[in-house]
PDB file with one MODEL, atoms N, CA, C and O in Angstrom:
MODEL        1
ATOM      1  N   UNK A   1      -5.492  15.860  -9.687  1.00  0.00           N
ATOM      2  CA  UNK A   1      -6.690  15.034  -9.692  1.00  0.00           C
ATOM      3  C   UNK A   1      -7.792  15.739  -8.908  1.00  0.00           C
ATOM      4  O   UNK A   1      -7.422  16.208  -7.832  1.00  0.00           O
ATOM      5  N   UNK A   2      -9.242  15.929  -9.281  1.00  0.00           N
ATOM      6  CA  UNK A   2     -10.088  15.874  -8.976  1.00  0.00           C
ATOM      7  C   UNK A   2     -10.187  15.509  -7.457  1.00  0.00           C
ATOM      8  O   UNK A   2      -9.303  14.763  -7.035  1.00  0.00           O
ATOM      9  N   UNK A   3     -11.020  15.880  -6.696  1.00  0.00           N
ATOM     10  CA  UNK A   3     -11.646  14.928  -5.649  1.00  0.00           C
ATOM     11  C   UNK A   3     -12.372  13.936  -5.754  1.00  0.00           C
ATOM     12  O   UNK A   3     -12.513  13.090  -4.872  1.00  0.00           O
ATOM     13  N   UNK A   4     -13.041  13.928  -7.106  1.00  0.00           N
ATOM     14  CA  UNK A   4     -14.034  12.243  -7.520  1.00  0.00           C
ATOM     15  C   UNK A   4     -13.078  11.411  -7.813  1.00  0.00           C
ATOM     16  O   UNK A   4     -13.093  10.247  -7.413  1.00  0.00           O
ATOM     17  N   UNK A   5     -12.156  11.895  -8.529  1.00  0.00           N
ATOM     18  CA  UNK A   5     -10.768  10.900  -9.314  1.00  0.00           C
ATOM     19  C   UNK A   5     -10.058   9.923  -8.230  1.00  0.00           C
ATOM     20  O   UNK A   5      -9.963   8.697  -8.267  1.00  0.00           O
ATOM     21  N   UNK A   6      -9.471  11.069  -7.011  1.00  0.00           N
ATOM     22  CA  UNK A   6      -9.188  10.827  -5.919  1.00  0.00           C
ATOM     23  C   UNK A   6      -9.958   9.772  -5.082  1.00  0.00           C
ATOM     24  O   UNK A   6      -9.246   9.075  -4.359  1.00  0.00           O
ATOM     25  N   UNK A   7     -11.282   9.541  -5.060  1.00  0.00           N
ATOM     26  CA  UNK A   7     -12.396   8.441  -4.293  1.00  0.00           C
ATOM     27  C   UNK A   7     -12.047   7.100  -5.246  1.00  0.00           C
ATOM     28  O   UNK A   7     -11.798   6.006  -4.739  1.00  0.00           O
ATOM     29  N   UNK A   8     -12.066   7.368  -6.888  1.00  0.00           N
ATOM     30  CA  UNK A   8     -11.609   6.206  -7.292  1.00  0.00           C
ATOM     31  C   UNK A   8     -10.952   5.515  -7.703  1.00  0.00           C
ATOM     32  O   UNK A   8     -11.101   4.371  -8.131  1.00  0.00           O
ATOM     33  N   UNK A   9      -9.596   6.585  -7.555  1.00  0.00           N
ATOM     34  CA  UNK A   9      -8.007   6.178  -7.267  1.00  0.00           C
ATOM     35  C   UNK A   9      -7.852   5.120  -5.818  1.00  0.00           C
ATOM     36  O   UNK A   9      -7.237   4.058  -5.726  1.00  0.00           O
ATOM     37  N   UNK A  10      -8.584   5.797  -4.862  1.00  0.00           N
ATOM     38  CA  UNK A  10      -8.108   4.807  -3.675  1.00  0.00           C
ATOM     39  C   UNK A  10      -8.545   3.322  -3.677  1.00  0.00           C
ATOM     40  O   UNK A  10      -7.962   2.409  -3.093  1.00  0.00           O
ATOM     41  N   UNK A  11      -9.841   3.213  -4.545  1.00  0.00           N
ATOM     42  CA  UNK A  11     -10.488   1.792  -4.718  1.00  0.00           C
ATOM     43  C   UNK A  11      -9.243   0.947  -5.296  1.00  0.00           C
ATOM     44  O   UNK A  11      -9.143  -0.276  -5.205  1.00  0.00           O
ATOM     45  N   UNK A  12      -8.374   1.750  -5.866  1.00  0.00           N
ATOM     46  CA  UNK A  12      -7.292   0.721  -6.692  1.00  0.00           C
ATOM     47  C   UNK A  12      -6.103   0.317  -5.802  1.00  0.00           C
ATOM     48  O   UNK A  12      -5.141  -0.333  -6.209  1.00  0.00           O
ATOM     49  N   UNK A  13      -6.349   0.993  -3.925  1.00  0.00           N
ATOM     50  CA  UNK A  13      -4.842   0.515  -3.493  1.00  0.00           C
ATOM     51  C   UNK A  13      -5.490  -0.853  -3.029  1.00  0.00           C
ATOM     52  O   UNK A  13      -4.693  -1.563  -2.417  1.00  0.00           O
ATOM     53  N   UNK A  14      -6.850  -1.417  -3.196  1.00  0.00           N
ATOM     54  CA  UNK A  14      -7.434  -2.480  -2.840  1.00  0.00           C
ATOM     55  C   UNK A  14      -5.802  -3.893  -3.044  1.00  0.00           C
ATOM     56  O   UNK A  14      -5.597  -4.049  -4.248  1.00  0.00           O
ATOM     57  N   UNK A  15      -4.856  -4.727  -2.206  1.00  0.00           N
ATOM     58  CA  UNK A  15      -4.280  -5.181  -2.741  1.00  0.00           C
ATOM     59  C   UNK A  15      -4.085  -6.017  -4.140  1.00  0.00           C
ATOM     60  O   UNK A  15      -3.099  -5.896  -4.867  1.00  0.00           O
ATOM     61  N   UNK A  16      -5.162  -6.860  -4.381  1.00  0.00           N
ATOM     62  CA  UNK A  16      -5.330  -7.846  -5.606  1.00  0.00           C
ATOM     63  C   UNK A  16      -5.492  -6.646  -6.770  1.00  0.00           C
ATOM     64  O   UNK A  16      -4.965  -6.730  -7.879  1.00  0.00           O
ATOM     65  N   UNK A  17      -5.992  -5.958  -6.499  1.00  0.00           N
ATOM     66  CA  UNK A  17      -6.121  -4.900  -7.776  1.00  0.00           C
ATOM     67  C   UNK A  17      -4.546  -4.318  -8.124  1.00  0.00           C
ATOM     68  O   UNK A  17      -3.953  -4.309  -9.202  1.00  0.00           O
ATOM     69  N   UNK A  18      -4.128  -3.856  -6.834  1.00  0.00           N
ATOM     70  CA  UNK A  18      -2.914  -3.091  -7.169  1.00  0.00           C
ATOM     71  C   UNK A  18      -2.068  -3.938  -7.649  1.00  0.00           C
ATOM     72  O   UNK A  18      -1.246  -3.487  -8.447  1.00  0.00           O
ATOM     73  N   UNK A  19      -2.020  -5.426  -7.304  1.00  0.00           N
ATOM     74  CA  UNK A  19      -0.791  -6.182  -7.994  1.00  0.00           C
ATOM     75  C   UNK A  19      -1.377  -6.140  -9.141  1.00  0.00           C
ATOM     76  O   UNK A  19      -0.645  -5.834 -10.082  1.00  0.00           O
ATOM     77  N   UNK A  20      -2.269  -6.313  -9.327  1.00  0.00           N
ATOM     78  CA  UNK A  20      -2.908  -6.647 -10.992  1.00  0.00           C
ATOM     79  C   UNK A  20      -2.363  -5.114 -11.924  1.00  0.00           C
ATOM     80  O   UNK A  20      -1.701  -5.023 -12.958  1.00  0.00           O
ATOM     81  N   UNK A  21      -2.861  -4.245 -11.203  1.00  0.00           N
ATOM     82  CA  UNK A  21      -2.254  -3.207 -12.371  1.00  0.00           C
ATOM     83  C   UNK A  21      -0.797  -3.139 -12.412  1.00  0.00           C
ATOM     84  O   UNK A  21      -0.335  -2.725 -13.475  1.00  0.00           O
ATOM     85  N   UNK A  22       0.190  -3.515 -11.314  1.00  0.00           N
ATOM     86  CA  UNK A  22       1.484  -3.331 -11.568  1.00  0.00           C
ATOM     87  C   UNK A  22       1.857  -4.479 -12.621  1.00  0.00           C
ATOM     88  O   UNK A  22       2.472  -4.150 -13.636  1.00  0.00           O
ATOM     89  N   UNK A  23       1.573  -5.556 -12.451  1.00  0.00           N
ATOM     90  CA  UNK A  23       2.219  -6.821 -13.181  1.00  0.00           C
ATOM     91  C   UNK A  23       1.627  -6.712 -14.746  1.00  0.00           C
ATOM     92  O   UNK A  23       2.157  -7.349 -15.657  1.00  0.00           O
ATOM     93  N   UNK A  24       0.280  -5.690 -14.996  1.00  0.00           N
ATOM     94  CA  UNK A  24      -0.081  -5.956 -16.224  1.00  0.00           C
ATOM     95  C   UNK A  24       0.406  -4.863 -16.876  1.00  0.00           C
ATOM     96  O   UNK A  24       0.335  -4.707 -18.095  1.00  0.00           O
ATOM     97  N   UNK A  25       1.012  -3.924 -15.924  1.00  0.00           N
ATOM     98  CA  UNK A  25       2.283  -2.809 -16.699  1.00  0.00           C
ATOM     99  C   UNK A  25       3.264  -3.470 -16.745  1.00  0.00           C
ATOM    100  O   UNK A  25       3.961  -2.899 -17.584  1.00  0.00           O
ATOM    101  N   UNK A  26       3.787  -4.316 -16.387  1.00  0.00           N
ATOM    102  CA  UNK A  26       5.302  -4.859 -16.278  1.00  0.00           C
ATOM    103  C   UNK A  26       6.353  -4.385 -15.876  1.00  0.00           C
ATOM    104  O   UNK A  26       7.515  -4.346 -16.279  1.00  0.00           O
ATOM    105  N   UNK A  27       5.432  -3.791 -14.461  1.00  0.00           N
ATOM    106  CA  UNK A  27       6.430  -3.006 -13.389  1.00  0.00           C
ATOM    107  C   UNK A  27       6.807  -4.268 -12.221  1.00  0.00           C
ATOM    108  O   UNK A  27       6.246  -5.349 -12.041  1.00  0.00           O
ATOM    109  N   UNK A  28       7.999  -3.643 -11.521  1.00  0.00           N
ATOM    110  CA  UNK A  28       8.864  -4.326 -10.602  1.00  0.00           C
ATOM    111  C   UNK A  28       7.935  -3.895  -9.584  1.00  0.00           C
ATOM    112  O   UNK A  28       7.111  -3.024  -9.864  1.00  0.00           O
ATOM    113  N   UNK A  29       7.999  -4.654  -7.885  1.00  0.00           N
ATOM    114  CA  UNK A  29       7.541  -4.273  -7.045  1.00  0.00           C
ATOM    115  C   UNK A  29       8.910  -2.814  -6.338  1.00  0.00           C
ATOM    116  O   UNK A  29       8.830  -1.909  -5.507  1.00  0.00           O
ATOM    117  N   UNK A  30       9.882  -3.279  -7.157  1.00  0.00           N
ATOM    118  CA  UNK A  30      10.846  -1.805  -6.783  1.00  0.00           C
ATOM    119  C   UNK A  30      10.709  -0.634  -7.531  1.00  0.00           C
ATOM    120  O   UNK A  30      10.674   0.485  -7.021  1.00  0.00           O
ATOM    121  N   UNK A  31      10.602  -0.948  -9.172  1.00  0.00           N
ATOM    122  CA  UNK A  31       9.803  -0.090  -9.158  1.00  0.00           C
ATOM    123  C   UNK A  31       8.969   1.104  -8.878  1.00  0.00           C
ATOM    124  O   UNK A  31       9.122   2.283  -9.196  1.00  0.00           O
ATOM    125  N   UNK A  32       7.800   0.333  -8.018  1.00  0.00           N
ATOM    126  CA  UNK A  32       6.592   1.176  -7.473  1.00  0.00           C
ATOM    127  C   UNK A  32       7.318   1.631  -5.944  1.00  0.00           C
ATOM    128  O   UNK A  32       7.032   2.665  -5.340  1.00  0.00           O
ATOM    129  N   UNK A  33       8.292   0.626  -5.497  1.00  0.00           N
ATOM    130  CA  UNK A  33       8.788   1.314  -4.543  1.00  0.00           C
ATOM    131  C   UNK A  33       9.687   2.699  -4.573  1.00  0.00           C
ATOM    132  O   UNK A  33       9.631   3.513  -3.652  1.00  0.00           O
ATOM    133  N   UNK A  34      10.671   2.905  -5.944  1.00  0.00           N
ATOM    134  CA  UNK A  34      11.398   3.598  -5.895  1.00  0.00           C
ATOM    135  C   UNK A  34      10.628   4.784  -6.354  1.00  0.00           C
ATOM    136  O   UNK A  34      11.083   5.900  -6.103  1.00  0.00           O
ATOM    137  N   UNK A  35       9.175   4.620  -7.195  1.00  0.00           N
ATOM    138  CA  UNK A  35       8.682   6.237  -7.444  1.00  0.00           C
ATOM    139  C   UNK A  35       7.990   6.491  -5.721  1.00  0.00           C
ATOM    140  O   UNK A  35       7.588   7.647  -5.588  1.00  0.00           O
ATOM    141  N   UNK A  36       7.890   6.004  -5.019  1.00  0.00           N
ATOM    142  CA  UNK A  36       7.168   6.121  -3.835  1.00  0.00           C
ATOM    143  C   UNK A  36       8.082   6.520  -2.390  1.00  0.00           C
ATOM    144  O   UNK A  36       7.608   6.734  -1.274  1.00  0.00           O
ATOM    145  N   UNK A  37       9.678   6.546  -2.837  1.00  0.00           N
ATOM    146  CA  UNK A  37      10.247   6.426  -1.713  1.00  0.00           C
ATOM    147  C   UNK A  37      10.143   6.024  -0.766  1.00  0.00           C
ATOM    148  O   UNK A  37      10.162   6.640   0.300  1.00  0.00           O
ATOM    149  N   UNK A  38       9.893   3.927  -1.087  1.00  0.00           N
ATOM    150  CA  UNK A  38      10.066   3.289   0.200  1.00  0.00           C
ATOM    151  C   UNK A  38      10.665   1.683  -0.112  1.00  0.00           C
ATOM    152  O   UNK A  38      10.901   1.547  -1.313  1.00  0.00           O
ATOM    153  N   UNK A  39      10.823   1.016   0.330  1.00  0.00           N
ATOM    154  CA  UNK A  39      11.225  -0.515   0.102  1.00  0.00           C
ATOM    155  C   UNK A  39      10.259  -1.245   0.021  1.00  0.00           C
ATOM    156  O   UNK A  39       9.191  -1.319   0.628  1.00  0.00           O
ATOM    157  N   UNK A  40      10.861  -1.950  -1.030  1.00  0.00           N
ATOM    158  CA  UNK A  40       9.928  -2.937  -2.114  1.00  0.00           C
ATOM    159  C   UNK A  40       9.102  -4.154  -0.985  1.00  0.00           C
ATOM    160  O   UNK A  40       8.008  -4.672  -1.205  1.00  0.00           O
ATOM    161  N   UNK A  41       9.840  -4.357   0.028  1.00  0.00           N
ATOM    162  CA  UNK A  41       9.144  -5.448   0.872  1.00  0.00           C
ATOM    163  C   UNK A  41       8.144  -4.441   1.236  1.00  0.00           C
ATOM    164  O   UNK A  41       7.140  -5.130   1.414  1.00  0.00           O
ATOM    165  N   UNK A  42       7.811  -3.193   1.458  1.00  0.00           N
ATOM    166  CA  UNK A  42       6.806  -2.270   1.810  1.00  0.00           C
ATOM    167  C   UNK A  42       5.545  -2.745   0.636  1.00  0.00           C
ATOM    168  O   UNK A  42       4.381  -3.049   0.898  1.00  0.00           O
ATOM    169  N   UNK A  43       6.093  -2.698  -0.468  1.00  0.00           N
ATOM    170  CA  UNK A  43       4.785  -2.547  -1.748  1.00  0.00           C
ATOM    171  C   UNK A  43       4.549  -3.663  -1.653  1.00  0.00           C
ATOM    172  O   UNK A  43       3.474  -4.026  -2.129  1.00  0.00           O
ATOM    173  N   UNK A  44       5.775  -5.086  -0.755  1.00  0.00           N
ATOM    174  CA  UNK A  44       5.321  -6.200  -1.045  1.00  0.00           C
ATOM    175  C   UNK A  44       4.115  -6.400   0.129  1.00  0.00           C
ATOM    176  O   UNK A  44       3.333  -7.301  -0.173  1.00  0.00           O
ATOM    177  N   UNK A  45       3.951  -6.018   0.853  1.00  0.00           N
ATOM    178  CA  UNK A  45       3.167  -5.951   2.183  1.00  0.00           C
ATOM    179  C   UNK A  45       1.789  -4.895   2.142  1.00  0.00           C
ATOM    180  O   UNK A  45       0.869  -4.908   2.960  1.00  0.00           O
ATOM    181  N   UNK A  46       1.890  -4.217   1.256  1.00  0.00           N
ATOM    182  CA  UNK A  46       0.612  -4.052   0.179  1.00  0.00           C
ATOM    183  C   UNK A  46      -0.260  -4.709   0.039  1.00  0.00           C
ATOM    184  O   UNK A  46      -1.404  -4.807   0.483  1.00  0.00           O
ATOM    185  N   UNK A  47       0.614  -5.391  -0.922  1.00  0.00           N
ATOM    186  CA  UNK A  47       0.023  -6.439  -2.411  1.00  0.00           C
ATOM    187  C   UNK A  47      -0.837  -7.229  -1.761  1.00  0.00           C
ATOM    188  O   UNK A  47      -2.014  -7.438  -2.056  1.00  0.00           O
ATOM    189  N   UNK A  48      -0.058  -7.775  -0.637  1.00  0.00           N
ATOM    190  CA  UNK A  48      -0.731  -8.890  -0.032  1.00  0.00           C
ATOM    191  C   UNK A  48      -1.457  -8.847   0.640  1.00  0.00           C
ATOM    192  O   UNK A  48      -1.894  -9.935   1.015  1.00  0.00           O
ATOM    193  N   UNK A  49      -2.049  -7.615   1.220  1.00  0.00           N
ATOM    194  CA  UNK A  49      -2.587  -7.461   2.313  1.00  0.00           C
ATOM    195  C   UNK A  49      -2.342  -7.536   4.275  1.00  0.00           C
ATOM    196  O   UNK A  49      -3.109  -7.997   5.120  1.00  0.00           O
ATOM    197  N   UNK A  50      -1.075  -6.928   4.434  1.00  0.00           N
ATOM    198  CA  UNK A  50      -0.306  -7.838   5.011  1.00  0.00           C
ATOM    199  C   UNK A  50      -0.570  -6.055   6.002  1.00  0.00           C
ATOM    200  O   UNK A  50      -0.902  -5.547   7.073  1.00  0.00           O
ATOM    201  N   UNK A  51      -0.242  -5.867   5.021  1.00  0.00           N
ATOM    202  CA  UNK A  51       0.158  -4.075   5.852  1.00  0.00           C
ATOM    203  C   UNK A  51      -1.181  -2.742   4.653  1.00  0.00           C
ATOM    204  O   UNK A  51      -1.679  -2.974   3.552  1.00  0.00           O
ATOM    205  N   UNK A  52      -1.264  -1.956   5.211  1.00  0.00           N
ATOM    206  CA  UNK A  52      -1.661  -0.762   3.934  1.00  0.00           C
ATOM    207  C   UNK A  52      -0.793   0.578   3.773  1.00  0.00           C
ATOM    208  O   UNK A  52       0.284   0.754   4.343  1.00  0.00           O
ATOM    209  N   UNK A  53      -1.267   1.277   3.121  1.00  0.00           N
ATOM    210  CA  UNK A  53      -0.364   2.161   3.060  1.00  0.00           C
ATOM    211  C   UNK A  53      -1.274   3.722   3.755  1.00  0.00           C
ATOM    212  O   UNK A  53      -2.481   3.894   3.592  1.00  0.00           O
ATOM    213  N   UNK A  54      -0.603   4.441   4.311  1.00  0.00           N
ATOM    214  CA  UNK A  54      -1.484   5.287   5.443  1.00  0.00           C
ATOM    215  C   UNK A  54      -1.069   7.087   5.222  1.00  0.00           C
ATOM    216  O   UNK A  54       0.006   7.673   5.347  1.00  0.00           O
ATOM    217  N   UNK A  55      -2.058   7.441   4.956  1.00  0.00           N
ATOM    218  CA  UNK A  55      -1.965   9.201   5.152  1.00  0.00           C
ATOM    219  C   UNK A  55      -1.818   9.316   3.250  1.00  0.00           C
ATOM    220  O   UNK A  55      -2.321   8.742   2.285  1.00  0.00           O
ATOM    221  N   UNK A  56      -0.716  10.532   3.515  1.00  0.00           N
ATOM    222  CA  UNK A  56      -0.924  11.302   2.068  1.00  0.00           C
ATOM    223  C   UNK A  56      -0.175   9.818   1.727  1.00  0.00           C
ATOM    224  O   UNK A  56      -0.634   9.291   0.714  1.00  0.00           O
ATOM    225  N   UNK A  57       0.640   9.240   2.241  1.00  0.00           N
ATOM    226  CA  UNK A  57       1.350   7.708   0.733  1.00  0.00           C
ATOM    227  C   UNK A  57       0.627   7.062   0.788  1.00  0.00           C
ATOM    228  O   UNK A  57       1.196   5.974   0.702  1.00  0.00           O
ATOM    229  N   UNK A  58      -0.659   6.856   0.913  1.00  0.00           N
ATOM    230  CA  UNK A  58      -1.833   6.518   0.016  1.00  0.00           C
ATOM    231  C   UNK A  58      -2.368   7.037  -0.658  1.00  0.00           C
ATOM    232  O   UNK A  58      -2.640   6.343  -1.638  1.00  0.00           O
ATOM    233  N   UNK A  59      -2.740   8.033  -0.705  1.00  0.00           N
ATOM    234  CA  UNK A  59      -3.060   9.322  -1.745  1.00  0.00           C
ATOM    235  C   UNK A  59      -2.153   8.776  -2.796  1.00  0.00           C
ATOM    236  O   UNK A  59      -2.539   8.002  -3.672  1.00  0.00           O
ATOM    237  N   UNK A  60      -0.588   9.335  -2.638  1.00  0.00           N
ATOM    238  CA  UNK A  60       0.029   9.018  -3.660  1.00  0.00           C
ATOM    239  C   UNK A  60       0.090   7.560  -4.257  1.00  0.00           C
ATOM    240  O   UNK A  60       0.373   7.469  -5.451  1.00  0.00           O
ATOM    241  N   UNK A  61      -0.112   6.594  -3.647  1.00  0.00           N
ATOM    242  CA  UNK A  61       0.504   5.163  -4.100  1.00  0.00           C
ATOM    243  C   UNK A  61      -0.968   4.610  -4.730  1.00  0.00           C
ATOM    244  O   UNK A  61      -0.956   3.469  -5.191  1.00  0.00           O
ATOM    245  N   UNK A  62      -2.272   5.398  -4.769  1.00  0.00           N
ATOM    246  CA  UNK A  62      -3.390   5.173  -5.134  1.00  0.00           C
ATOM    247  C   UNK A  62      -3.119   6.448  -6.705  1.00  0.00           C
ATOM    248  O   UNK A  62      -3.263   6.221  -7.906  1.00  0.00           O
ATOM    249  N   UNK A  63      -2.802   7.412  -6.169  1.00  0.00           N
ATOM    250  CA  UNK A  63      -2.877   8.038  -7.637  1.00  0.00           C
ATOM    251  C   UNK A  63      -1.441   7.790  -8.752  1.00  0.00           C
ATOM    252  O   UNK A  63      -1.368   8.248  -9.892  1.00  0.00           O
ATOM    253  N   UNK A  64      -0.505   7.045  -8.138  1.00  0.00           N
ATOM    254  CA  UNK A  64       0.613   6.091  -9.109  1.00  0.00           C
ATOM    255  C   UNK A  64      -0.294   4.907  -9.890  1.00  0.00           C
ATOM    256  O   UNK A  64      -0.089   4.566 -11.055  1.00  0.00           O
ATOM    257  N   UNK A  65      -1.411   4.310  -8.956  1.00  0.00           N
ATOM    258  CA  UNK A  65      -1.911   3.699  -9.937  1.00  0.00           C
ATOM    259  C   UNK A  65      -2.672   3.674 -10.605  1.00  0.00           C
ATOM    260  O   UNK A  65      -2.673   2.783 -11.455  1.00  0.00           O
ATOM    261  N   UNK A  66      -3.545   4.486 -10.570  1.00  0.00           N
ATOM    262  CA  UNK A  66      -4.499   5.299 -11.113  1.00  0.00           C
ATOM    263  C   UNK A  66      -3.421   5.753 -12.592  1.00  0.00           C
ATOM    264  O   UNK A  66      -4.052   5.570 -13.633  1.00  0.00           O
ATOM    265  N   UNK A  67      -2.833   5.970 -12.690  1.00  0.00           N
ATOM    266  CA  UNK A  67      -1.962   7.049 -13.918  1.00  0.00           C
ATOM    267  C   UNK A  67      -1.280   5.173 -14.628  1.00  0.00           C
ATOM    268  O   UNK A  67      -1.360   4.948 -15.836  1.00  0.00           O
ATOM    269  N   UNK A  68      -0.733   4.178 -13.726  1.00  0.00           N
ATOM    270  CA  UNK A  68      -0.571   3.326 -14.616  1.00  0.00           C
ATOM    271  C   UNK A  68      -1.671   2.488 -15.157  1.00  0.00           C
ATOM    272  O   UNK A  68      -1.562   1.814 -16.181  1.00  0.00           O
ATOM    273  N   UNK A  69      -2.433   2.541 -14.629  1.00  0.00           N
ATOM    274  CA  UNK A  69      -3.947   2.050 -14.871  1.00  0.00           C
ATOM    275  C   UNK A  69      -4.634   2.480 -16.533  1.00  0.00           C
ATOM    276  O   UNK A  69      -5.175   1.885 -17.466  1.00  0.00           O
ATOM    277  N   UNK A  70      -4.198   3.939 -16.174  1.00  0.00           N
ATOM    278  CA  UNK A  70      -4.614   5.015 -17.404  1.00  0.00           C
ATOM    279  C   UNK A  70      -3.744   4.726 -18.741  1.00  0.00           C
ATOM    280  O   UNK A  70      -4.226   4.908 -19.859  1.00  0.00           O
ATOM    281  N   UNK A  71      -2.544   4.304 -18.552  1.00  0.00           N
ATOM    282  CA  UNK A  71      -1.806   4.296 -19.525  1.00  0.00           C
ATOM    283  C   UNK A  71      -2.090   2.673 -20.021  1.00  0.00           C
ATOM    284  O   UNK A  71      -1.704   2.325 -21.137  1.00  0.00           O
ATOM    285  N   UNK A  72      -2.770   1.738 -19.140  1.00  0.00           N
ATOM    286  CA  UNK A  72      -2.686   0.692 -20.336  1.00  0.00           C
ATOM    287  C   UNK A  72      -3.873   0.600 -21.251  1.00  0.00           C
ATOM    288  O   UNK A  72      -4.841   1.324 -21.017  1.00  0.00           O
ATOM    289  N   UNK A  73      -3.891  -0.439 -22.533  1.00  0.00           N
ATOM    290  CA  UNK A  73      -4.926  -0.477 -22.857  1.00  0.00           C
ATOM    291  C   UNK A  73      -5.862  -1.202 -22.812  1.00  0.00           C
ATOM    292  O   UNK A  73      -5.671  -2.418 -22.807  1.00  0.00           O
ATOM    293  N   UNK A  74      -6.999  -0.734 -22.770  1.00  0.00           N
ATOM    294  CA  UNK A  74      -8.571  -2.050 -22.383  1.00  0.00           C
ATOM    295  C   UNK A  74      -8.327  -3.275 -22.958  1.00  0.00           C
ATOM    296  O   UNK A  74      -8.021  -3.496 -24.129  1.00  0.00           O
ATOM    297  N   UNK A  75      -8.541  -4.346 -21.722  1.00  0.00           N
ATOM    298  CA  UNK A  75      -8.375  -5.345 -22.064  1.00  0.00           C
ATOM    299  C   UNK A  75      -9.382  -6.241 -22.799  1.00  0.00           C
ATOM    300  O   UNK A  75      -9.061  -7.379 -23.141  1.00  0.00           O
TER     301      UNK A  75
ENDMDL
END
């Protein structure tokens, strides 16, 4: 990814967004945990805003959704 891609990959670890793109892929919150190597109460503490996700596993857990984002189609 780009470095622009990257600025608007991270807008998507916003929580309400990120549940929205996982649930409208019809992904598990384990799932997103198991491509991320961490526990699902982690992605659940995400979602909610409860916790964020910090350093490069935001990078990554912003460009996981970014790529499932990409794969669905316009609604």
């Amino acid at each position: 990814m780009s470095i622009a891609q990257d600025a608007i990959a991270e807008k998507l670890v916003e929580p309400g967004t990120a549940r929205e793109i996982r649930e409208r892929a019809g992904m598990s919150q384990a799932r997103i945990a198991a491509e991320l190597d961490v526990w699902p109460n982690t992605v659940q503490r995400w979602e909610t805003g409860v916790s964020r996700p910090r350093g490069g596993l935001r990078l990554r857990y912003a460009r996981l959704l970014a790529e499932i984002n990409d794969l669905q189609p316009a609604a």
